[in-house]
C-alpha positions as CSV (number, residue, x, y, z in Angstrom):
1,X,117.8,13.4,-10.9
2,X,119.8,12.8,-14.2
3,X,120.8,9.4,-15.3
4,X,123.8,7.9,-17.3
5,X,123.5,4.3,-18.9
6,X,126.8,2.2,-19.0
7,X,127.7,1.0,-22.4
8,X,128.9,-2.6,-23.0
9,X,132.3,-1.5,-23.3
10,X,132.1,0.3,-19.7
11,X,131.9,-4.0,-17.7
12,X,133.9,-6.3,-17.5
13,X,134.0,-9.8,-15.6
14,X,137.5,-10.7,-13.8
15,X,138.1,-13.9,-12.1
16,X,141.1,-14.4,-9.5
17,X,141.5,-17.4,-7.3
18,X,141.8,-16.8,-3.3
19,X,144.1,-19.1,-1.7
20,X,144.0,-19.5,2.6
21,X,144.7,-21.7,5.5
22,X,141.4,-24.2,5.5
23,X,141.6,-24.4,9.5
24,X,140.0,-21.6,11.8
25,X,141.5,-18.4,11.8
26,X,142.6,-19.5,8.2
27,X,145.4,-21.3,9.6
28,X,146.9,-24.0,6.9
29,X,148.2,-26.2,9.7
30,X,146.1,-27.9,12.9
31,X,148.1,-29.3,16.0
32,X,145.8,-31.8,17.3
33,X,145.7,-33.1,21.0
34,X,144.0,-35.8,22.4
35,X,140.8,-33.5,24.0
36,X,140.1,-32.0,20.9
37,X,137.0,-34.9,20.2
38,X,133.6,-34.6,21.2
39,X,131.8,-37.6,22.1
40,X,131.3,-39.8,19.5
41,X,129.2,-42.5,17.7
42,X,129.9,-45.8,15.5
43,X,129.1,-43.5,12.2
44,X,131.6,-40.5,12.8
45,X,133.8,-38.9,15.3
46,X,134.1,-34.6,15.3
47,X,137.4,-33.3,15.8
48,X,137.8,-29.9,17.0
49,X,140.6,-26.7,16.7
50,X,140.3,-27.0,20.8
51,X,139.3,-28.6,23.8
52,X,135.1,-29.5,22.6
53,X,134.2,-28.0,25.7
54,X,135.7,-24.6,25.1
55,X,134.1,-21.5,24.3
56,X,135.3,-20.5,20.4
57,X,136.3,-24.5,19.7
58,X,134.6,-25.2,16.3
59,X,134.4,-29.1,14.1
60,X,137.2,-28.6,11.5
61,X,136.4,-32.5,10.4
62,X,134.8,-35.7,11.1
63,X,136.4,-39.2,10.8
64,X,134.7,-42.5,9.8
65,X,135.5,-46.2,9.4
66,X,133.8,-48.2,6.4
67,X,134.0,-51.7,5.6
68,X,132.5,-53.1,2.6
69,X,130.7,-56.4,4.5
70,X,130.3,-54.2,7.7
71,X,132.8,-55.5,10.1
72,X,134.5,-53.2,12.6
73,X,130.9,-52.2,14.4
74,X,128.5,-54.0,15.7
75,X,125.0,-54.5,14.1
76,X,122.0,-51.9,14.3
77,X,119.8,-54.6,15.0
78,X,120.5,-57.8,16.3
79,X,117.8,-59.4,13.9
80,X,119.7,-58.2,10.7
81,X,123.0,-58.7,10.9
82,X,125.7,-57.2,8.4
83,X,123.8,-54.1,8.7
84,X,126.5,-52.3,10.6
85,X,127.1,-48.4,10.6
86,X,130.5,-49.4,9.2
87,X,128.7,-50.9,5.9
88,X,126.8,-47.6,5.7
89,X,129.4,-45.6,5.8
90,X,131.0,-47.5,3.1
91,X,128.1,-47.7,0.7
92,X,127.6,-44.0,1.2
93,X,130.8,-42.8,0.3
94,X,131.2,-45.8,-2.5
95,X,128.1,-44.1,-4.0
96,X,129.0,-40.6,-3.5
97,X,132.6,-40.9,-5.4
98,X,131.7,-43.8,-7.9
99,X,127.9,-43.0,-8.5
100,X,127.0,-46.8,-7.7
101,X,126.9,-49.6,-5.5
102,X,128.6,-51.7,-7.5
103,X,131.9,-50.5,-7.5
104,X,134.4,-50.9,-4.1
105,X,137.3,-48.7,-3.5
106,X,140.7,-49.1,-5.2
107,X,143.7,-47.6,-4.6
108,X,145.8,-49.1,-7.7
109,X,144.0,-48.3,-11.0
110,X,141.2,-50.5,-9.7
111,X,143.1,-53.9,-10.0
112,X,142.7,-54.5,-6.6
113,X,139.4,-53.4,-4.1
114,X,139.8,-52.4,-0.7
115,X,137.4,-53.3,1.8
116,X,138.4,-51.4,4.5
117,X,138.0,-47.5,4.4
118,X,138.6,-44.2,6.4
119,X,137.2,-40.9,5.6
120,X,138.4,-37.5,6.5
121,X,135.6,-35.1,6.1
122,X,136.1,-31.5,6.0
123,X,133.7,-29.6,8.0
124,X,131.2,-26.9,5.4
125,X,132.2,-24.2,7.5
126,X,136.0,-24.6,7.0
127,X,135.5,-25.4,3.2
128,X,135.3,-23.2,0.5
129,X,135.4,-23.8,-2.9
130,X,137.6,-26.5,-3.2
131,X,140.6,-28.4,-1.2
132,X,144.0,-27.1,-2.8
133,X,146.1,-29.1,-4.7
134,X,149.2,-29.7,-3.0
135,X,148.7,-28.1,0.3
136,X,147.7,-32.0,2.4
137,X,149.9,-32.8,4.2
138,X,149.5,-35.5,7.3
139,X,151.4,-37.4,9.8
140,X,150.0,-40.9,10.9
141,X,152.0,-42.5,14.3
142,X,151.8,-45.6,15.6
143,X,151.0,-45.4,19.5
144,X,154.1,-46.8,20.5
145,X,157.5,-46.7,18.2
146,X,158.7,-49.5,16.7
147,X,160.8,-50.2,13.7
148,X,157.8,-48.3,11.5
149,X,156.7,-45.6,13.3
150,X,155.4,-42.7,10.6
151,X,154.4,-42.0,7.9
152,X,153.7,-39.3,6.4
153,X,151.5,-38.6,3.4
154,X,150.9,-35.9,0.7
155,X,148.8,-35.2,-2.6
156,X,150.6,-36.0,-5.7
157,X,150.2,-33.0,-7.4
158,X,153.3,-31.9,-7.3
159,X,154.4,-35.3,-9.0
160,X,152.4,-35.6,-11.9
161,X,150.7,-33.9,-15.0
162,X,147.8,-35.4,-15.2
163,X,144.0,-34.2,-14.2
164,X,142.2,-37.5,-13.3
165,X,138.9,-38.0,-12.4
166,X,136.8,-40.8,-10.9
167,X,133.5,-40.0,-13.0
168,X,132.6,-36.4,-12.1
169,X,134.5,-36.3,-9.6
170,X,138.7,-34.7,-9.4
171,X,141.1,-36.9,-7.6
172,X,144.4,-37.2,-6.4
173,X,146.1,-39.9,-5.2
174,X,148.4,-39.9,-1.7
175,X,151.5,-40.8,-1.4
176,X,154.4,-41.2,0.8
177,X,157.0,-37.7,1.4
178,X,160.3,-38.8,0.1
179,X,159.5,-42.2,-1.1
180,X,160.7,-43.4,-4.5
181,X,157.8,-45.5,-5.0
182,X,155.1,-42.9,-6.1
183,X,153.1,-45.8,-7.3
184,X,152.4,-46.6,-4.0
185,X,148.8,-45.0,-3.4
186,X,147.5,-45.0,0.5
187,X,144.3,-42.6,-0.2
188,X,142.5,-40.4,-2.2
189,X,142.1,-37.0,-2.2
190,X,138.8,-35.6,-3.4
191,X,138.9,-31.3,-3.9
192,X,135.8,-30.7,-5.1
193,X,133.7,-33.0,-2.7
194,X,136.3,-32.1,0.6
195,X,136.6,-35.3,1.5
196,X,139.9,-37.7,1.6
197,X,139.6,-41.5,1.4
198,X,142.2,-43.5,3.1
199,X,143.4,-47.0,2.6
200,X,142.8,-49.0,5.4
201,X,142.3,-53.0,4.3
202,X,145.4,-54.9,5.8
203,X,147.7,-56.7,3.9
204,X,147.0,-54.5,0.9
205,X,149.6,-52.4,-0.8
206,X,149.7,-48.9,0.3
207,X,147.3,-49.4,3.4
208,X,147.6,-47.4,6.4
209,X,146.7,-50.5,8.6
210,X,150.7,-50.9,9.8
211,X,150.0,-46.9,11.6
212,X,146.7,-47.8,12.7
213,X,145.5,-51.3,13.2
214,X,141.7,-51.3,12.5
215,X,139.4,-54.1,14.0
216,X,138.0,-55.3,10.5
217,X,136.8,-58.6,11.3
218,X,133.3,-59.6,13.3
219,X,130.4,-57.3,13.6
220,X,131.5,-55.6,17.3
221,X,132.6,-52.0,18.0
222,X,136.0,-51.7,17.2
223,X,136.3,-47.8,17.7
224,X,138.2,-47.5,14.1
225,X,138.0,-44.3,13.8
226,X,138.8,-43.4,17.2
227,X,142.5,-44.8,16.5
228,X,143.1,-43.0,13.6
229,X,142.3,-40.5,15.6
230,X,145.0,-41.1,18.5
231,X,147.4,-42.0,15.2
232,X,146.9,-37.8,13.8
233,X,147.3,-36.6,17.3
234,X,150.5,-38.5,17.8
235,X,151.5,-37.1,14.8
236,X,151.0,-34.2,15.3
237,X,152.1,-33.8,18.5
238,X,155.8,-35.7,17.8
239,X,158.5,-34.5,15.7
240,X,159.7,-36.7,12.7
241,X,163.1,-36.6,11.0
242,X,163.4,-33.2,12.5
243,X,159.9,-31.9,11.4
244,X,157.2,-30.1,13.0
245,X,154.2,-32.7,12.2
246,X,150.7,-31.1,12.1
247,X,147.8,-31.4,9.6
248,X,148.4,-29.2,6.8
249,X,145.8,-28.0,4.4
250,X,144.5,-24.9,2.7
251,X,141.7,-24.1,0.9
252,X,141.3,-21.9,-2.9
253,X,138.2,-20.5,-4.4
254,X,137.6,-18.5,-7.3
255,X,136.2,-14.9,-6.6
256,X,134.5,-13.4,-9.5
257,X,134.9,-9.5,-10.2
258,X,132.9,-7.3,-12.2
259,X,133.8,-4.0,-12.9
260,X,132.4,-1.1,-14.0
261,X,133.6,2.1,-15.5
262,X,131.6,5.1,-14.6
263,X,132.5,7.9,-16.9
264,X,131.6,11.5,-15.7
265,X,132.3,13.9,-18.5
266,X,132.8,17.6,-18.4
267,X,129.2,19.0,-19.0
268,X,127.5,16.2,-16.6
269,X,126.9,16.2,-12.6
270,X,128.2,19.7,-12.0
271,X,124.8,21.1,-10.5
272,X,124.2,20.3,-6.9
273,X,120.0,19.1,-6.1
274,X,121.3,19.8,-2.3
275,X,117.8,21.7,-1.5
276,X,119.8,23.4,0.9
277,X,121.8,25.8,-1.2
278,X,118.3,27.2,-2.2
279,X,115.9,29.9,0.1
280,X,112.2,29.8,0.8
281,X,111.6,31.5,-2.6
282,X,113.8,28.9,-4.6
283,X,116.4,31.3,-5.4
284,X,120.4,30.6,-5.2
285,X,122.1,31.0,-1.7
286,X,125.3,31.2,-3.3
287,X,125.9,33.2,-6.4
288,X,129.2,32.6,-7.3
289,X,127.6,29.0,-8.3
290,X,125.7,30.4,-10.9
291,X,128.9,31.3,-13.3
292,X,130.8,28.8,-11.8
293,X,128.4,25.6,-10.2
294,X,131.0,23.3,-8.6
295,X,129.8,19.6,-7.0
296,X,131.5,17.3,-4.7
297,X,131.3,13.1,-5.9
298,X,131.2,11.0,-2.8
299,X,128.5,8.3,-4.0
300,X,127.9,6.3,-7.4
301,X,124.4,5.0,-7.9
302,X,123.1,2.4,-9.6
303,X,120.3,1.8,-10.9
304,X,118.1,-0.9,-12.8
305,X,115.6,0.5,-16.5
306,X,112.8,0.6,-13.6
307,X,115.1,3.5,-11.7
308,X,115.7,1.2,-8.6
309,X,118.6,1.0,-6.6
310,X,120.7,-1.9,-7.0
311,X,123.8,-1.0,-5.5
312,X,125.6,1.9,-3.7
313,X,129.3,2.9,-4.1
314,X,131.3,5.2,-1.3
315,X,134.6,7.2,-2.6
316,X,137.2,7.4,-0.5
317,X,137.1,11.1,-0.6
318,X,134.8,13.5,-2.4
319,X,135.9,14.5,-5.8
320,X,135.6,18.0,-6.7
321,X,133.2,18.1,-10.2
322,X,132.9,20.9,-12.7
323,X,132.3,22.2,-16.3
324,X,136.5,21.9,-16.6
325,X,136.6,18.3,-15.0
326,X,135.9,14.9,-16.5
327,X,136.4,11.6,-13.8
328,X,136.5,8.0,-14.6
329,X,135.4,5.9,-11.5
330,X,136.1,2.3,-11.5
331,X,133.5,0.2,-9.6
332,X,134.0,-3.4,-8.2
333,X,131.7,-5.7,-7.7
334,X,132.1,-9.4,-5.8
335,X,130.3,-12.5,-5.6
């Protein structure tokens, strides 16, 4: 078997980002109804693309309350109290965005802390590389319609110029479709780590308490999450100002390419090893190869310096070779 080594020149690398819908079936929008939960605990509550009980229903994301002092759920032990799931919850995302415990949430250039927190996190299997900018998109209802009754909150990508990070970490801020006040941050959006971080301390500016209520005081379960749970479905299941409501999101990732340029000149690959095309004695079946040898590319081998077989590439049809034919084959790899 003969052998040609690629050159430098004959790779390159290519990088292209892949932009889909972040929800099953790479939908970029999720209608929610009120059976698509599983049973849930004080810590986190799943939410499905169906009915939890269906065959083919899979988490898209969970939802979680945290409060700073651990109000809004009720203590672990009765012995040590303070030490709620809530506060958990809160300390672990704290540390997980900020890097310390020392540091509560902020909304406002960290003038002013919030206490009160829900999470929206995206489920691993739905994620990809990262949350796109832009795409978010999410209706909050109150359960019964009074003089506020939505709201309804995007990324501010498409608002402002600047890249901004909260230590390591890329951020975006949420803000009301439509409103003037762009200032007015109710959550944080975090790409890279697929989680969102919403504003719930009452009384605070940009809160989401006025859609959603949260029990925030006393060490009982208050079922937070849960009610920003019933707030998305009634979102998502009403019509505001004329719009269909739902969850939007989408997900991008960058695919790296690398191709390679397999050059077949004239004088190369144009005797078959087929042992077929020789008899018993080793001599030519076909003698009108021996003026004229003629092969047929369908496969592209390649191979490591120890002669190993790395990877295989199929043509989409064979490609007639000989001494009056030279072929370029381009090869793609992904990962």
């Amino acid at each position: 078997m003969s052998f040609s080594r690629y050159a430098p020149e004959d790779s390159v690398i290519s990088s292209e980002t892949v932009v889909r819908g972040l929800w099953s079936s790479d939908s970029n929008v999720l209608y929610l109804a009120s059976t698509y939960t599983s049973s849930y605990t004080e810590y986190y509550l799943d939410v499905y693309n169906g009915n939890s009980t269906s065959a083919g229903s899979s988490v898209q994301f969970s939802l979680q309350y945290g409060n700073v002092s651990g109000s809004g759920s009720a203590n672990i032990n009765a012995s040590a109290v303070g030490k709620t799931p809530s506060r958990i919850v809160y300390g672990e995302y704290r540390n997980l965005v900020y890097g310390t415990e020392a540091v509560d949430f902020s909304f406002n250039s960290d003038v002013t802390s919030s206490r009160d927190v829900f999470i929206i996190n995206i489920a691993r299997s739905r994620y990809k590389e990262s949350l796109l900018p832009g795409s978010f998109n999410l209706t909050l209802m109150t359960a019964s319609l009074g003089t506020v009754s939505a709201i309804r909150l995007i990324d501010d990508s498409l608002t402002t110029n600047l890249t901004r990070y909260i230590g390591e970490n890329k951020v975006y801020y949420l803000i009301q479709s439509g409103s003037a006040l762009t200032t007015r941050y109710y959550g944080m959006v975090f790409p890279n780590l697929n989680i969102v971080v919403l504003n719930a301390t009452v009384g605070s500016l940009g809160s989401i308490s006025p859609y959603i209520a949260p029990v925030s005081t006393g060490y009982s379960t208050g079922n937070n999450h849960l009610k920003l749970f019933t707030s998305i479905v009634s979102g998502s299941t009403n019509s505001i100002s004329g719009s269909t409501s739902g969850f939007y999101l989408q997900s991008s990732e960058t695919v790296s390419s690398r191709y390679f340029f397999t050059r077949v000149k004239n004088s190369e690959f144009n005797y078959t090893t087929n042992p077929s095309v020789i008899d018993d004695n080793g001599n030519l079946l076909y003698t009108s190869l021996i003026n004229n040898p003629q092969t047929y590319v369908t496969t592209v081998g390649m191979y490591n310096d120890n002669n190993e077989l790395l990877a295989v590439s199929k043509l989409s049809r064979p490609l007639t070779k000989d001494f009056t034919k030279e072929a370029l084959i381009r090869i793609k790899l992904d990962y």
